[in-house]
C-alpha positions in Angstrom: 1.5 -29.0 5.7 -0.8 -26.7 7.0 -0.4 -23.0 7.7 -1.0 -21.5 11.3 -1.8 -17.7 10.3 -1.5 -16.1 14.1 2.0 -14.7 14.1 1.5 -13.0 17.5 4.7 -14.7 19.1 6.4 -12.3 21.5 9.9 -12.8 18.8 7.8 -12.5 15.8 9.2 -9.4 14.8 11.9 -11.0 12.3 9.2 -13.3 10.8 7.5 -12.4 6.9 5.3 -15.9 7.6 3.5 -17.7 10.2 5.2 -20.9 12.2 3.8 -23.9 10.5 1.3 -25.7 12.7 2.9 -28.9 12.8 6.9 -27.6 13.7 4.8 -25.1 16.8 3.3 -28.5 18.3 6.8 -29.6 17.8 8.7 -27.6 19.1 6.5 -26.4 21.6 7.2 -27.2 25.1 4.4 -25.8 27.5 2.8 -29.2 28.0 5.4 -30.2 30.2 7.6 -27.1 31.3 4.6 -25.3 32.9 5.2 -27.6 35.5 8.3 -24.8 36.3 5.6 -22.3 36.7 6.5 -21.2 40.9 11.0 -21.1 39.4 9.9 -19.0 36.9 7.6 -16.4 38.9 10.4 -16.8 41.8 12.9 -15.8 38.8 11.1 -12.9 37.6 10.2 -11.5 41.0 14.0 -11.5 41.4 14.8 -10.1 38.2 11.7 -7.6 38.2 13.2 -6.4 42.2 16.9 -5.9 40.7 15.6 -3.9 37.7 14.2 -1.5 40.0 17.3 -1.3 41.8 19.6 -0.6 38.7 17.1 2.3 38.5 15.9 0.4 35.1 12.4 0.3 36.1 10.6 2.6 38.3 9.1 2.2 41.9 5.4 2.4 40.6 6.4 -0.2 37.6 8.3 -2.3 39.7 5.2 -2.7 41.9 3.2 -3.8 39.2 5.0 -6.3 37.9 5.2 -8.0 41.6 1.7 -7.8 41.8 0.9 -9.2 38.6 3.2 -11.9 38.9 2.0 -13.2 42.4 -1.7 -12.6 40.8 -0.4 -15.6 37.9 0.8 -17.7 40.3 -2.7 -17.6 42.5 -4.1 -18.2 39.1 -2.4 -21.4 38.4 -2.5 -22.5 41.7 -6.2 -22.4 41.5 -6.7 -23.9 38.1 -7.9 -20.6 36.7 -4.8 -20.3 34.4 -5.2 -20.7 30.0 -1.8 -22.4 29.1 -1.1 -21.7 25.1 0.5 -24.0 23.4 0.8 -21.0 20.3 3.0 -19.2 23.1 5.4 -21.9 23.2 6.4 -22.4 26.8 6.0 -21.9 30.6 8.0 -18.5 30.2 6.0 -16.6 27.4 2.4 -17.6 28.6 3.8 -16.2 31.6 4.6 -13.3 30.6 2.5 -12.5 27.7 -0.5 -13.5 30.4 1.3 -10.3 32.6 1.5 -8.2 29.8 -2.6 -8.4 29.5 -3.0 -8.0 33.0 -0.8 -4.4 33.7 -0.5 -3.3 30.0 2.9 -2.4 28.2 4.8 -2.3 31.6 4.7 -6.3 31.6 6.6 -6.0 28.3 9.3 -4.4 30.5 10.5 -7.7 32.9 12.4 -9.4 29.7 14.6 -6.1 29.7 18.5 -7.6 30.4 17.7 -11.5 29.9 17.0 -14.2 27.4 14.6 -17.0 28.2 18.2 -19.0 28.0 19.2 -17.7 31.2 15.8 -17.6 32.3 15.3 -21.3 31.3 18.9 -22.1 33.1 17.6 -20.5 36.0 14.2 -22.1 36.3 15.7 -25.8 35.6 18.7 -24.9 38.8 15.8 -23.7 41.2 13.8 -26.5 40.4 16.5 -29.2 41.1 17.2 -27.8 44.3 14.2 -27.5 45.2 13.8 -31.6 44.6 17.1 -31.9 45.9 15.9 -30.8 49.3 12.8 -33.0 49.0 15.0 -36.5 48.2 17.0 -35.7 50.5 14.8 -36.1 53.1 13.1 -39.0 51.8 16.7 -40.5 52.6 16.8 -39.5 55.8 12.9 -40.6 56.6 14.4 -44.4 55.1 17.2 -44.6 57.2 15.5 -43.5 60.5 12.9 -46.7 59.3 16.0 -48.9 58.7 17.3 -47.8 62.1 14.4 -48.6 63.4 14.1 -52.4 62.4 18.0 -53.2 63.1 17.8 -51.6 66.5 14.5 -54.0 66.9 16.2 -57.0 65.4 19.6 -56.5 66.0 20.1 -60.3 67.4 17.8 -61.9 65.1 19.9 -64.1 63.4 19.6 -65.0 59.5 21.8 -66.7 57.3 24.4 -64.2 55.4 25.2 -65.2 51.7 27.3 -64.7 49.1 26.9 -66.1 45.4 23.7 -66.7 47.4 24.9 -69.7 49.1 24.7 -70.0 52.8 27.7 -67.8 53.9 28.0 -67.4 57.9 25.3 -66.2 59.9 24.5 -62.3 60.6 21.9 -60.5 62.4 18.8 -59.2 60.6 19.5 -55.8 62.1 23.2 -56.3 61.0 21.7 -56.7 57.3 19.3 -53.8 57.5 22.3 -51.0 58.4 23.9 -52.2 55.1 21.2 -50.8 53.4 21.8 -47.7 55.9 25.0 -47.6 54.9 24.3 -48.1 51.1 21.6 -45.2 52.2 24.5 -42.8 53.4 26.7 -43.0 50.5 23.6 -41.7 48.0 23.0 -38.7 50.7 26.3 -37.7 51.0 26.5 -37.6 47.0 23.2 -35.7 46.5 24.4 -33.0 48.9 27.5 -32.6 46.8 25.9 -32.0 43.7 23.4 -29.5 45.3 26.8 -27.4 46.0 27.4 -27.3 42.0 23.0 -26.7 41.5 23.1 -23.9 43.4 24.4 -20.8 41.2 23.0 -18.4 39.6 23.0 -18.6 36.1 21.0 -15.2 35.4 22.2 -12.3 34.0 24.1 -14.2 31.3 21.0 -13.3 29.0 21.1 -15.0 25.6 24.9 -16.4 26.0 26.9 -13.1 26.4 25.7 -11.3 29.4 23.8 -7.8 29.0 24.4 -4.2 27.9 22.4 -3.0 30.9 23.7 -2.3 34.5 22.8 -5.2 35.8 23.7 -7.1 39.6 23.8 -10.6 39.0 24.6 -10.7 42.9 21.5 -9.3 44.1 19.6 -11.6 42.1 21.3 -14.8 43.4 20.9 -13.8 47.0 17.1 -13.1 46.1 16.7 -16.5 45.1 19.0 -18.2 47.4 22.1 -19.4 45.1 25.4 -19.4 46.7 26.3 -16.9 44.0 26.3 -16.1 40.2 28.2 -18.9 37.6 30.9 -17.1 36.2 30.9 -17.7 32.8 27.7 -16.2 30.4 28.5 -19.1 27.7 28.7 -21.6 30.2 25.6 -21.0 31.9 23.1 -20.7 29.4 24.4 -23.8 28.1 25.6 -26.1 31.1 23.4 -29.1 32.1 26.0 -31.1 34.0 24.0 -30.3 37.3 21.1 -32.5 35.7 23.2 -35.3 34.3 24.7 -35.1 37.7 21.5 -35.3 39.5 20.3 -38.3 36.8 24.0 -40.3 37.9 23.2 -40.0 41.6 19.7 -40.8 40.7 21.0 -44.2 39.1 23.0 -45.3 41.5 20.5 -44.4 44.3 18.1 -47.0 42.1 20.4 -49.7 41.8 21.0 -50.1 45.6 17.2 -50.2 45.9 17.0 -52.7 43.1 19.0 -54.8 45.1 17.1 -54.5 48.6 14.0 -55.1 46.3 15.9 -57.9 45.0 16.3 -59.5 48.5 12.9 -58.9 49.7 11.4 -60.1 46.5 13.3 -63.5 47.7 12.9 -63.3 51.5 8.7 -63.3 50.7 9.0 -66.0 48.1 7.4 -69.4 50.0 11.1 -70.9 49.6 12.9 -68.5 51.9 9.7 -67.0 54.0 12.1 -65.1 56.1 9.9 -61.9 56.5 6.2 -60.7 55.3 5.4 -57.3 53.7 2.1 -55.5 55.0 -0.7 -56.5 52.5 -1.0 -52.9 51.9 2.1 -53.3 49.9 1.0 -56.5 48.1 -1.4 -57.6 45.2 -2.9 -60.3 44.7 -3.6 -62.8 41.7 -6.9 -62.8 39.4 -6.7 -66.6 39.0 -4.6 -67.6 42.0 -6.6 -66.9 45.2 -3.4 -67.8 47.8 -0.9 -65.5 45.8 0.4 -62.3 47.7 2.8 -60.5 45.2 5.5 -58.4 46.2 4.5 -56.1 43.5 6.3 -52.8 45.1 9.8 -54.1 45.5 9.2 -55.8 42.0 8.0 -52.5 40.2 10.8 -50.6 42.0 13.0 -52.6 40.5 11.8 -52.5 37.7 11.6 -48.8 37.6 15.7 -49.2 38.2 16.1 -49.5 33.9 13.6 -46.3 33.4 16.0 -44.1 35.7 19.4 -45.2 33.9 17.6 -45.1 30.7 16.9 -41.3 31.6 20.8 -40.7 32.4 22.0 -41.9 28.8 19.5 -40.0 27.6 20.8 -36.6 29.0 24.2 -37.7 28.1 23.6 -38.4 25.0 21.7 -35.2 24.8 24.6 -33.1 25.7 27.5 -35.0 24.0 27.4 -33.2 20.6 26.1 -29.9 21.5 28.5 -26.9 20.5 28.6 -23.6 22.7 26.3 -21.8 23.3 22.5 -22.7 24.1 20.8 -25.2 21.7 17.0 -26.5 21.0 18.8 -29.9 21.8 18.3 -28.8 25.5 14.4 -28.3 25.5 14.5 -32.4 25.9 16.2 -32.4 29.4 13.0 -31.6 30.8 10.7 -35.0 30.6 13.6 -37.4 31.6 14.4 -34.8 34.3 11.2 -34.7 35.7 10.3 -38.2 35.1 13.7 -39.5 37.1 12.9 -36.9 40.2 9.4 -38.4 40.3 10.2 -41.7 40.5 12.6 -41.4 42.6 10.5 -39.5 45.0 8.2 -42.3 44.7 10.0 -44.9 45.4 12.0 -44.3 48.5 8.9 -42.7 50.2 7.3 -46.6 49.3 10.5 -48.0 50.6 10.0 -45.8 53.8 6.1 -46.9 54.7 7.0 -50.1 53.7 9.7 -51.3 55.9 8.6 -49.9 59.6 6.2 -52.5 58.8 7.7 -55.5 58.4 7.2 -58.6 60.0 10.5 -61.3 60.9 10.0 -64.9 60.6 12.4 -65.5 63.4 12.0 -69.7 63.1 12.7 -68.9 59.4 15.7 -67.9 59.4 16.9 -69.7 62.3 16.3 -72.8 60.6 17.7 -71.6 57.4 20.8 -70.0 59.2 21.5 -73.7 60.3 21.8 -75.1 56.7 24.8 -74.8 54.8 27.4 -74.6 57.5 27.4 -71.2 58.0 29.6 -72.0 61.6 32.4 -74.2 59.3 35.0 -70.4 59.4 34.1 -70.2 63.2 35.7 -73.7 63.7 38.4 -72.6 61.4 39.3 -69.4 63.2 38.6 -72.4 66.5 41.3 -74.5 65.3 44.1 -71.7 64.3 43.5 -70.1 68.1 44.6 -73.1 69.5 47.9 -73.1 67.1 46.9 -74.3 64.1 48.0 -72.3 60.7 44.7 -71.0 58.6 45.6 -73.1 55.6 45.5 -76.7 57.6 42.5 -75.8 59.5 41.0 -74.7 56.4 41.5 -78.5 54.8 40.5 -80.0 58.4 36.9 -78.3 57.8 36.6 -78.9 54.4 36.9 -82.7 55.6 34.2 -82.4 58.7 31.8 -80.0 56.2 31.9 -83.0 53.8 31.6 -86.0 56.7 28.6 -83.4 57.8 27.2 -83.9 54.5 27.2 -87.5 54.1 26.1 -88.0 57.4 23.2 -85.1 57.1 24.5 -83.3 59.9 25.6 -79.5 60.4 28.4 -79.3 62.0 26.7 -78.4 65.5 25.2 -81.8 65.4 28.0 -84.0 65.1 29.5 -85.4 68.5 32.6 -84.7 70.3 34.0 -88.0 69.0 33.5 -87.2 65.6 34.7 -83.6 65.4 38.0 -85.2 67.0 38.5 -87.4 64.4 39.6 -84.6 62.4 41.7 -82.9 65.3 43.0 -83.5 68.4 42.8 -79.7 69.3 38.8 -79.9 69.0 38.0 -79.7 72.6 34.8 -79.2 74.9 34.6 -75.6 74.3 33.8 -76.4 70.8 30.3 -75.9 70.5 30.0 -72.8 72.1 31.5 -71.7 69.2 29.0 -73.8 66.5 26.3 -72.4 67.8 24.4 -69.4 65.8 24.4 -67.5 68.4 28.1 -68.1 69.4 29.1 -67.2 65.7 27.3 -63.7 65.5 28.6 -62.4 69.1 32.2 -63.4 68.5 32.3 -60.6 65.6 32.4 -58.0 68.0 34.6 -54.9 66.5 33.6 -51.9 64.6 31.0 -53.2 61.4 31.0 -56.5 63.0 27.3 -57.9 63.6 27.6 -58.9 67.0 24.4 -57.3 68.6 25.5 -54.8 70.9 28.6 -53.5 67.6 24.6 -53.5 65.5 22.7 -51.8 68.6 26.2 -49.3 68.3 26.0 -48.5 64.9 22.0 -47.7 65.4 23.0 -45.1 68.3 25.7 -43.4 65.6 23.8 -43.5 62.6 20.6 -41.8 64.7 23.2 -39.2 66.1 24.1 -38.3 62.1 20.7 -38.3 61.1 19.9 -35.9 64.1 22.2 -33.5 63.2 20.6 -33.3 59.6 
């Protein structure tokens, strides 16, 4: 292999020969942790301020170093910035790129840290900062989903389950499960930003510093709740990031399955709603397709996000105390989950405002399958009868209905009284769809006015966000 001859690496010191060119490109990681450039500045600035207060550097240098870091950062910001790849990562071109600009003083930042802690601390600052962002992406879904089941909070589909024709439920009723679904993934992400949100520096390279340093000051600085407690521990912990990835999976699965649904409510055979064409593609041989293609790649993106969770577990599970070179590959999977998560619920939250009921649709479809056959069983055990017989008596009808190609709203008087004596008048009130969806009125039923409740609740929580 060939022989890179500049040894000027800021740890070179120890070094009688040059990195070979092959293991740097390795083992470099610049090309994708620069993207940690603002954590890192915000770090130093921190570290650089508490220095000065521990009297370790002076007024003057402190200055400097403030300077010359918010100078770097308008640099990269406007594209004027040379990332090395022979400096290794986001930290050292950071800092060797301050040390040309002020002179020795820049050599002076690293004094009472390690790029572990520095690296820990980036990584936590960055999470929470995406934290924050998902977070309200959530809440910008719900408020859509809110939206769509207070508009169609009595349109009335069919409910399924094994997908067979179940009992019928509003549309609005259907959209707060996905609310709800919505709620659980918020409520999760906010608990892990608890555990995100310390301070891991100060514990230098695993076992803390010589120097008089206040590991307080700098977590206030940068917003933590306060410092980790133990130096091993933080340099080396990445459960915050596996964490994340696990919410991250979850939060992909339930939009799998709402991608799954409206994959099937589009398709020609259901046609119970239509997605804005902006969401759509079409086909380069078949002119009348319109292809669901976000909810399908959504979905689809689902397998990339677990994959990325095994990946940090695995990444993790053998890994001996303290910090290891192991933990340079959390970044991509990291990075690559947060993205496409962030991408997919702000689709799912332009998306859905937009669309469109086929009211007939599912009215029509909501009549097949004798969705109504529990309501005349809960009919027949008002007036007396025990569940189990009334249960067999509409088991009977269901399969008269079938032979005679009837629902069960269709068949006359006479004939529902053939199977009962207790089948009276009043009957069909209670066949009809909208009979059916209005007599589940309690708490989580999907009666209209119990949806058109839950919308007023759910808009309260989301205002107090």
């Amino acid at each position: 292999m060939s022989k890179n001859k500049d040894q000027n690496k800021l740890w070179g010191g120890r070094f009688s020969e040059a990195t070979d060119a092959f293991v740097q490109r390795f083992t470099a990681s610049v090309d994708f942790d620069r993207r940690l450039f603002q954590q890192d500045i915000n770090g130093s600035l921190a570290h650089a301020k508490m220095l000065a207060k521990a009297g370790i550097l002076s007024a003057d240098e402190e200055t400097q170093i403030l300077d010359g870091l918010e100078a770097i950062r308008q640099d990269i910001l406007d594209d004027n910035f040379e990332w090395s790849i022979e400096l290794e990562d986001v930290h050292m071109n950071i800092e060797s790129a301050l040390t040309a600009r002020i002179g020795d003083i820049g050599k002076k930042l690293h004094t009472g840290r390690s790029r572990n802690d520095q690296v820990a601390t980036d990584i936590r600052l960055f999470v929470r900062d995406e934290i924050d962002q998902i977070a309200e992406l959530i809440t910008k879904l719900q408020s859509a989903l809110c939206g769509v089941a207070e508009k169609e909070a009595a349109t009335i589909m069919p409910g399924f389950t094994h997908l067979q024709t179940a009992q019928p439920v509003s549309f609005g009723h259907h959209m707060m499960a996905w609310y709800e679904m919505l709620g659980r993934d918020y409520s999760r992400l906010l608990d892990c930003r608890k555990r995100v949100n310390l301070s891991p520096l100060g514990a230098a390279a695993l076992a803390g510093t010589t120097y008089p340093i206040d590991r307080n000051f700098t977590a206030q600085q940068l917003g933590f709740d306060a410092p980790t407690r133990n130096s091993l521990d933080s340099v080396s912990d990445r459960d915050f990031a596996i964490e994340l990835a696990s919410f991250a999976s979850l939060l992909m699965t339930h939009l799998s399955r709402f991608s799954e649904e409206l994959v099937l409510w589009t398709s020609a055979q259901f046609n119970f709603i239509n997605l804005p064409d902006r969401f759509c593609t079409g086909s380069s041989i078949m002119p009348q397709k319109k292809n669901p293609d976000v909810p399908e790649l959504i979905r689809g993106k689902t397998g990339r996000v677990h994959g990325h969770l095994i990946s940090l577990l695995t990444l993790m599970k053998s890994q001996p105390l303290a910090y290891n070179k192991d933990n340079q590959e959390d970044k991509e999977p990291l990075f690559d989950l947060i993205d496409t998560v962030k991408d997919c619920l702000f689709a799912y939250s332009e998306m859905m405002p937009a669309v469109e009921c086929n009211k007939a649709e599912m009215y029509a479809a909501a009549k097949q399958g004798y969705a109504t056959a529990t309501d005349l069983a809960d009919y027949l055990v008002k007036k007396g009868m025990p569940f189990r017989d009334a249960h067999e008596v509409v088991g009977k009808s269901v399969a008269f209905g079938i032979e005679q190609s009837k629902d069960l709203a269709e068949l006359s008087l006479d004939e529902l009284k053939t199977f009962s004596d207790l089948i009276g008048d009043d009957i069909f009130e209670v066949l009809t769809l909208e009979g059916s969806i209005g007599a589940r009125d309690h708490i989580g039923g999907t009666a209209p006015n119990q949806v058109l409740a839950a919308v007023a609740v759910a808009k309260a929580d989301l205002a107090q966000r």
